[in-house]
C-alpha positions as CSV (number, residue, x, y, z in Angstrom):
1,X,74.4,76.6,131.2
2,X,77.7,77.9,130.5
3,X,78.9,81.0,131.3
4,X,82.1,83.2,130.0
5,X,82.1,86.3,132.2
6,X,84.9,89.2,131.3
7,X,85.8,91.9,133.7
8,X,87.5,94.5,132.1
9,X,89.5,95.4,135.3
10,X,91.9,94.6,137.5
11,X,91.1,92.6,141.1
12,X,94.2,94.1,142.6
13,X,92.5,97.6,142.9
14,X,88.7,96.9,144.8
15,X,86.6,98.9,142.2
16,X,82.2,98.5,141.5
17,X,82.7,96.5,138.5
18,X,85.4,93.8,140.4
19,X,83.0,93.5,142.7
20,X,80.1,93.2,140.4
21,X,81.3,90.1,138.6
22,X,82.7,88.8,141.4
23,X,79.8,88.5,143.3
24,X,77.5,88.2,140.3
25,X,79.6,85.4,139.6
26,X,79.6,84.1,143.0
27,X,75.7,83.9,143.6
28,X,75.0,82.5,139.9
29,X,77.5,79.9,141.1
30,X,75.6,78.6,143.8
31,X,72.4,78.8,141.8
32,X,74.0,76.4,139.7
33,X,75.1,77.8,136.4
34,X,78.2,77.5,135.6
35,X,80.2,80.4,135.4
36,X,84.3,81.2,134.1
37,X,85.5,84.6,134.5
38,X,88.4,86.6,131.9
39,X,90.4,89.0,133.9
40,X,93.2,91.4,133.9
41,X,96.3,89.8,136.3
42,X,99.3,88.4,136.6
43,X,99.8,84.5,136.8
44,X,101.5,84.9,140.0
45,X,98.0,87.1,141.4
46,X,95.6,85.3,144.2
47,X,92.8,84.9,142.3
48,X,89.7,82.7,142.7
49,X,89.6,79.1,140.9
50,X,86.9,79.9,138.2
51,X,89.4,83.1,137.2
52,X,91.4,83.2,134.5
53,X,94.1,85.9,134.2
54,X,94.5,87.5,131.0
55,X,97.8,89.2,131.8
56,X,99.6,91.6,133.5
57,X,97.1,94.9,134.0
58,X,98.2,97.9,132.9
59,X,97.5,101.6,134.4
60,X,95.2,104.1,131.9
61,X,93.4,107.0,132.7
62,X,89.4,106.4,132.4
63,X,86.9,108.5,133.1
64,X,88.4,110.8,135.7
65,X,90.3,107.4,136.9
66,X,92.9,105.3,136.6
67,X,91.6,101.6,135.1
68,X,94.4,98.7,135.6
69,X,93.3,97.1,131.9
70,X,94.8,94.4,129.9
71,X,95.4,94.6,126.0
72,X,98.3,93.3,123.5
73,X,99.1,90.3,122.0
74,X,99.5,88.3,125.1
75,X,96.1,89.6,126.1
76,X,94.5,88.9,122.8
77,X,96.0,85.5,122.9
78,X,94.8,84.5,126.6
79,X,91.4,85.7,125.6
80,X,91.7,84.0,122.4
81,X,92.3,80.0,124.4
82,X,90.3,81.1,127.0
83,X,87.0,81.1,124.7
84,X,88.2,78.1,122.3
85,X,89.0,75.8,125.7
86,X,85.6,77.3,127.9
87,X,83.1,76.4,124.8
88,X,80.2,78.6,126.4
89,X,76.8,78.9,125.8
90,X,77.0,82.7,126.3
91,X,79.2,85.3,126.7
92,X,78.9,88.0,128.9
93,X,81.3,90.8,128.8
94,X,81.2,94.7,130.8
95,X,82.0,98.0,129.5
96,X,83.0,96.3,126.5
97,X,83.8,100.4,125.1
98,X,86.7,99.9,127.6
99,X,89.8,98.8,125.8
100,X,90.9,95.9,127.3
101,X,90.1,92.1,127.4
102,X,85.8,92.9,127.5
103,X,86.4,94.3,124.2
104,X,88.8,91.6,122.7
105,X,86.8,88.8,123.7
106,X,83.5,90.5,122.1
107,X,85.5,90.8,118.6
108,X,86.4,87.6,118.8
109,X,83.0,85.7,119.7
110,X,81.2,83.8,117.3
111,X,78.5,82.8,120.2
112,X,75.7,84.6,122.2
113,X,76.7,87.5,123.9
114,X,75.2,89.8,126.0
115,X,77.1,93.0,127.5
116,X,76.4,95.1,131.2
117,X,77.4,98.2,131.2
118,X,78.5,99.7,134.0
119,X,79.8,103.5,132.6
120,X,78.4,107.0,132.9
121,X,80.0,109.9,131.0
122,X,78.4,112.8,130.1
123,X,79.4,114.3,126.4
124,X,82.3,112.5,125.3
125,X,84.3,112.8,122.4
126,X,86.4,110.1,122.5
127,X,83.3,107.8,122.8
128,X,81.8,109.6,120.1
129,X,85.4,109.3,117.7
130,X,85.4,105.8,118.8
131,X,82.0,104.9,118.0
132,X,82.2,103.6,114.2
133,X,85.5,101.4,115.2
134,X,83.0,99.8,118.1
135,X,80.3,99.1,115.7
136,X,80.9,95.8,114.8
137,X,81.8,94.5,118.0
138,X,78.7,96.1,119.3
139,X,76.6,94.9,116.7
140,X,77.4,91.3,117.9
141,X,75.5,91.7,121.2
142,X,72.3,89.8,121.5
143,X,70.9,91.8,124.7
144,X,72.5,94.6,126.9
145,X,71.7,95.2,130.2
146,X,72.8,99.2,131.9
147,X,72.6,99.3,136.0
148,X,71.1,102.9,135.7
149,X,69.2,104.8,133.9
150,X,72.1,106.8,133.5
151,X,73.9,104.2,132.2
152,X,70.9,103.5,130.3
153,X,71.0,107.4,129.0
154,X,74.8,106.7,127.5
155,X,73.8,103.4,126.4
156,X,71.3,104.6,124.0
157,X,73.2,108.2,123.2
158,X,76.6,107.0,122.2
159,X,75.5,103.4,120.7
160,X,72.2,103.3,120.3
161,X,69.9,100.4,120.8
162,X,67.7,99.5,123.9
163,X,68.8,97.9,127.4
164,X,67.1,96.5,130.3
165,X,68.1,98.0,133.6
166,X,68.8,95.4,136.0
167,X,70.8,97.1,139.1
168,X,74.3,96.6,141.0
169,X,73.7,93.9,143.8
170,X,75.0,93.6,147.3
171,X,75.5,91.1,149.8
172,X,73.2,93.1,152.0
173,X,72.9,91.1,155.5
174,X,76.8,91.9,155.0
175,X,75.9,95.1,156.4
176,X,72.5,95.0,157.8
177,X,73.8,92.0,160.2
178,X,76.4,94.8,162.1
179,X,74.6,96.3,165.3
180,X,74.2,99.9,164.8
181,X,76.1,101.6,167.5
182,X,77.2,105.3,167.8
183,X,81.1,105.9,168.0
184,X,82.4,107.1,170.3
185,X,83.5,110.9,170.6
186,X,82.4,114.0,172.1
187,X,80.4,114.8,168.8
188,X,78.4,113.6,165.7
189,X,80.5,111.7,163.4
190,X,80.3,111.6,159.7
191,X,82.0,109.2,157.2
192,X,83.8,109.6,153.7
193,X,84.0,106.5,151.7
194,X,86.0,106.4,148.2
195,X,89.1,106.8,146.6
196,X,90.0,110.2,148.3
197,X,92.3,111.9,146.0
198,X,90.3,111.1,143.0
199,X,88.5,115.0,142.4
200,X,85.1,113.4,141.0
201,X,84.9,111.8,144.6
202,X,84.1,115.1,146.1
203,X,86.3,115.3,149.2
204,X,87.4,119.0,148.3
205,X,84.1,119.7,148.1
206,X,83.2,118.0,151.6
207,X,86.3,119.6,153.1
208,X,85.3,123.2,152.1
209,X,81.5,122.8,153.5
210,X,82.9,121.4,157.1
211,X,83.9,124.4,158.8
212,X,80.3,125.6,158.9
213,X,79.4,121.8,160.3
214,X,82.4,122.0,162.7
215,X,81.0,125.1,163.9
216,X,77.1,124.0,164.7
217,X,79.2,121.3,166.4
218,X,82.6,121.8,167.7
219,X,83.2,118.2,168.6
220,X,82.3,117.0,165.0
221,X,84.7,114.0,163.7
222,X,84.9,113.3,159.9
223,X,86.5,109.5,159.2
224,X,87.9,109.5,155.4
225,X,88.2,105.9,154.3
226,X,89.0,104.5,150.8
227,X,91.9,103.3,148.5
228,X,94.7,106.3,148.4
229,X,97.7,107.4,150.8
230,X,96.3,108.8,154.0
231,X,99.6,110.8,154.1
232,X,98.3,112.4,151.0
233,X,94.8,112.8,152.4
234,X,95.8,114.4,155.8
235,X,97.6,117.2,153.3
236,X,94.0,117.9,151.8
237,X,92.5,118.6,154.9
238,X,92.9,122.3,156.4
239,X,95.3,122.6,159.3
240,X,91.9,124.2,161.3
241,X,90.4,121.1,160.6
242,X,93.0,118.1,161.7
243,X,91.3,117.8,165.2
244,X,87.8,117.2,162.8
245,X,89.1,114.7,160.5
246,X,90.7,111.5,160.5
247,X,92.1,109.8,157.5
248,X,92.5,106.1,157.3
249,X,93.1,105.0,154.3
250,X,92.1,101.9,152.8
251,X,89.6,99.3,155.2
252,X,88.8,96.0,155.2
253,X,84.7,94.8,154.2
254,X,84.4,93.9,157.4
255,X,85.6,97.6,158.7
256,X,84.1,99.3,155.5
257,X,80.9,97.9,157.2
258,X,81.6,98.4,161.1
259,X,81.9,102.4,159.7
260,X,79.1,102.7,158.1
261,X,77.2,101.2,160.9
262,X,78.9,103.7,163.8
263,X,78.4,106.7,161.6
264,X,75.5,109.7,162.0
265,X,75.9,110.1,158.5
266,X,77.2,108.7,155.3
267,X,78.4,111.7,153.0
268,X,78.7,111.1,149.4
269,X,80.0,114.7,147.6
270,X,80.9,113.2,144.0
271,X,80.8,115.2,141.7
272,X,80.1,113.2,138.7
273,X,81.4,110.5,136.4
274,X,78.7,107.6,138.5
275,X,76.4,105.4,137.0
276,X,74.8,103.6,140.1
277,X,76.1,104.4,143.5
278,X,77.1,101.1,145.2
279,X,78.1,102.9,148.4
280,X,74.7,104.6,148.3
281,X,73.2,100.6,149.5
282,X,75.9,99.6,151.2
283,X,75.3,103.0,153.8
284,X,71.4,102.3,153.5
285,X,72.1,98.1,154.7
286,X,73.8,99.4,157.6
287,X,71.3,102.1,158.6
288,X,73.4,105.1,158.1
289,X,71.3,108.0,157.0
290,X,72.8,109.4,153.6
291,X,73.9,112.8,152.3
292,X,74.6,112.8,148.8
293,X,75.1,114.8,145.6
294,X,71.8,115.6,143.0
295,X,73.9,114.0,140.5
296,X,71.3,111.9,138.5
297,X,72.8,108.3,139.7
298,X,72.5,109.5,143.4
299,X,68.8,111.1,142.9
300,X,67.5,107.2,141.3
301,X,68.7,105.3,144.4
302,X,67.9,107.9,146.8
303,X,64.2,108.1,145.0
304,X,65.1,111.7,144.9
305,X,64.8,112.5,148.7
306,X,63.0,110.2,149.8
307,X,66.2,107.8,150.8
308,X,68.2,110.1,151.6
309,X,68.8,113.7,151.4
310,X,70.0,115.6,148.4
311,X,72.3,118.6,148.2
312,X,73.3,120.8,145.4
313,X,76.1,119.2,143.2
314,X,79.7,120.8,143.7
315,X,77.9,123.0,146.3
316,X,79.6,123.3,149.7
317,X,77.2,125.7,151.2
318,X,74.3,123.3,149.9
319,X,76.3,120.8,151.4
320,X,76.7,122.7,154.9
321,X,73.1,123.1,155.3
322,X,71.9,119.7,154.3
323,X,74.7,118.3,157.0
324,X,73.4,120.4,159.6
325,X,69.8,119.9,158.8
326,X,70.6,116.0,158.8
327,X,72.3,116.3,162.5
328,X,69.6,118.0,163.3
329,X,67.0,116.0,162.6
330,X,65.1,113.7,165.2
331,X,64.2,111.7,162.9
332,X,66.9,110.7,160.8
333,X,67.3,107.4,162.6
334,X,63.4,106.4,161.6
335,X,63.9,107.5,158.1
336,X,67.2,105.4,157.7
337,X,65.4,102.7,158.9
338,X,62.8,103.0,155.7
339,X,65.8,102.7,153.5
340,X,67.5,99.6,155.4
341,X,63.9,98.3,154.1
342,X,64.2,99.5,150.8
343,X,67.5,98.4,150.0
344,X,66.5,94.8,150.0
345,X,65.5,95.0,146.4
346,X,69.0,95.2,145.7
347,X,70.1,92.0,147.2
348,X,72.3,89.6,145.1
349,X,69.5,86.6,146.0
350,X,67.1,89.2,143.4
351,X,69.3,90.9,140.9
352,X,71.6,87.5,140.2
353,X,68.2,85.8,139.0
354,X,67.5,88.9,136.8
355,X,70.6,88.3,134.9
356,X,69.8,85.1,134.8
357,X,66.7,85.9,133.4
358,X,68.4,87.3,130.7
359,X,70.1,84.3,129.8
360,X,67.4,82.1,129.0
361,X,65.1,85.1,127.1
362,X,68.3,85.2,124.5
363,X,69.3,81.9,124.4
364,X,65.6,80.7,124.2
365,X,65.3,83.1,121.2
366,X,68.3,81.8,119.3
367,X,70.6,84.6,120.5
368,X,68.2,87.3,119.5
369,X,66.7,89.4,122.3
């Protein structure tokens, strides 16, 4: 089996969906199906050998982000070659709505395709404007697959049409495979993981509900961690609070998971704008008891509570209490170790066979699902 896969993002900025078809690609790989990927990059870019770059990627705002897309005539042309010269047997592209190369190779195809899609927006009107000029693109897709149900909620809202949830995957012995070891410090530690100046990520709303934590316990130290400039971070945090918090910046896998598996608890305040919660597994794999946001992403992973605990969205007292109420506990070490279990089901050796799954169901009915 042959297999065009299209990231409409940039590698040079780590991001879910990079990751997503990276390692989706990766584990079909070794399954044995043969998989190309389409991306947005340079030609001078380190990029694996089964990537194509479809030019130079471009900086657009996206959903309370900034997406590094491709599009243009020299992206239109790449994609063009790249699915004469692959001659594949199906094509899978994700968030093909986005406008870059996921959406130019789906216009294009003449084949099988199937999309993921990875998005979550709540009322949109650009999605809604935009709808009729995606019809026929979308009308092409044999099966789509959503990671969420909130995904799965968009999905069938803004274009209609059913999809089979199939989750985001992880590597999970990645994580599990770190010894869980307290850090060091005088007091409980608690960790920040994302792209920090980004609102939707919910540090503000962190920041504001840490006095009352710093006060239950003085010695408290908060680690921020994610893509951004820590210089730009420290000036977010309040000047009472610089002996609390410590920003680094971005990290490294390998220290993304060393965190995670040092910290009391993993604190995830976003606000909105998710469709899955990646960092939700990855805290769970390492044993890190989690604190998240009721946002409806957060509240499927976390099995609404039972995972993890839940606070009120965009609520810093909520927040406050649910932090001090997780310290607290003497048995939030047992009930992250019900989640480590949990989390399994999210392993790349189960979802990557889902997909492929997929595959064979369209192709087996002629490209009809």
């Amino acid at each position: 089996m042959k297999v065009g896969m299209v990231c409409p993002y940039s590698f040079d900025v780590p991001g879910g969906v990079q990751n997503h078809v990276l390692d989706l690609t990766r584990t079909m790989r070794d399954l044995g199906v043969d998989v190309s990927v389409l991306a947005p990059a340079a030609d001078d870019d380190e990029l694996p050998s089964y990537v194509t770059p479809a030019g130079r990627a471009l900086p657009v705002r996206y959903n309370g982000a900034v997406a590094r897309v491709s599009f243009g005539p020299v992206a239109m042309a790449r994609t063009r070659r790249w699915l004469r010269d692959g001659g594949f047997d199906i094509l899978h592209v994700h968030d093909p709505a986005t406008p870059s190369v996921s959406l130019m190779a789906l216009s294009l195809a003449s084949g099988v395709s199937i999309a993921t899609i990875h998005t979550s927006i709540g009322r949109s009107r650009a999605l809604a404007a935009t709808e009729p000029l995606l019809r026929p693109a979308m009308e092409k897709l044999s099966a789509r697959i959503t990671v969420s149900r909130e995904a799965q909620r968009v999905v069938a809202h803004y274009q209609g049409g059913d999809s089979v949830i199939i989750p985001n995957g992880l590597f999970v012995d990645d994580f599990s495979d770190v010894e869980r070891r307290p850090a060091a410090g005088p007091g409980p530690s608690l960790l920040f993981l994302g792209r920090f100046e980004e609102t939707r990520k919910g540090l503000p709303v962190l920041l504001e509900a840490l006095p009352a934590v710093v006060e239950r316990y003085p010695g408290l130290r908060l680690v921020v961690a994610g893509a951004g400039d820590p210089r730009a971070g420290n000036a977010m945090v309040p000047q009472a609070l610089r002996e609390n918090v410590d920003v680094v910046g971005r990290v490294s896998d390998d220290e993304r998971a060393r965190l995670l598996s040092e910290t009391d608890v993993y604190v995830a305040p976003n606000t909105g704008g998710e469709s899955f919660g990646i960092v939700l597994i990855e805290a769970m794999a390492a044993g890190a008891p989690v604190v998240a946001s009721d946002i409806r992403a957060f509240a499927d992973v976390l099995e609404d509570g039972r995972l993890g605990a839940l606070f009120g969205n965009e609520d810093p007292l909520s927040l406050a209490k649910t932090l001090i109420d997780a310290l607290d506990d003497p048995a939030r070490e047992e009930r992250a170790a019900v989640a480590r279990e949990a989390v399994r089901r999210y392993d790349w050796s189960v979802v990557a066979p889902q997909v492929i799954s997929v595959y064979e169901t369209v192709l087996g009915a002629g490209g009809n699902a």
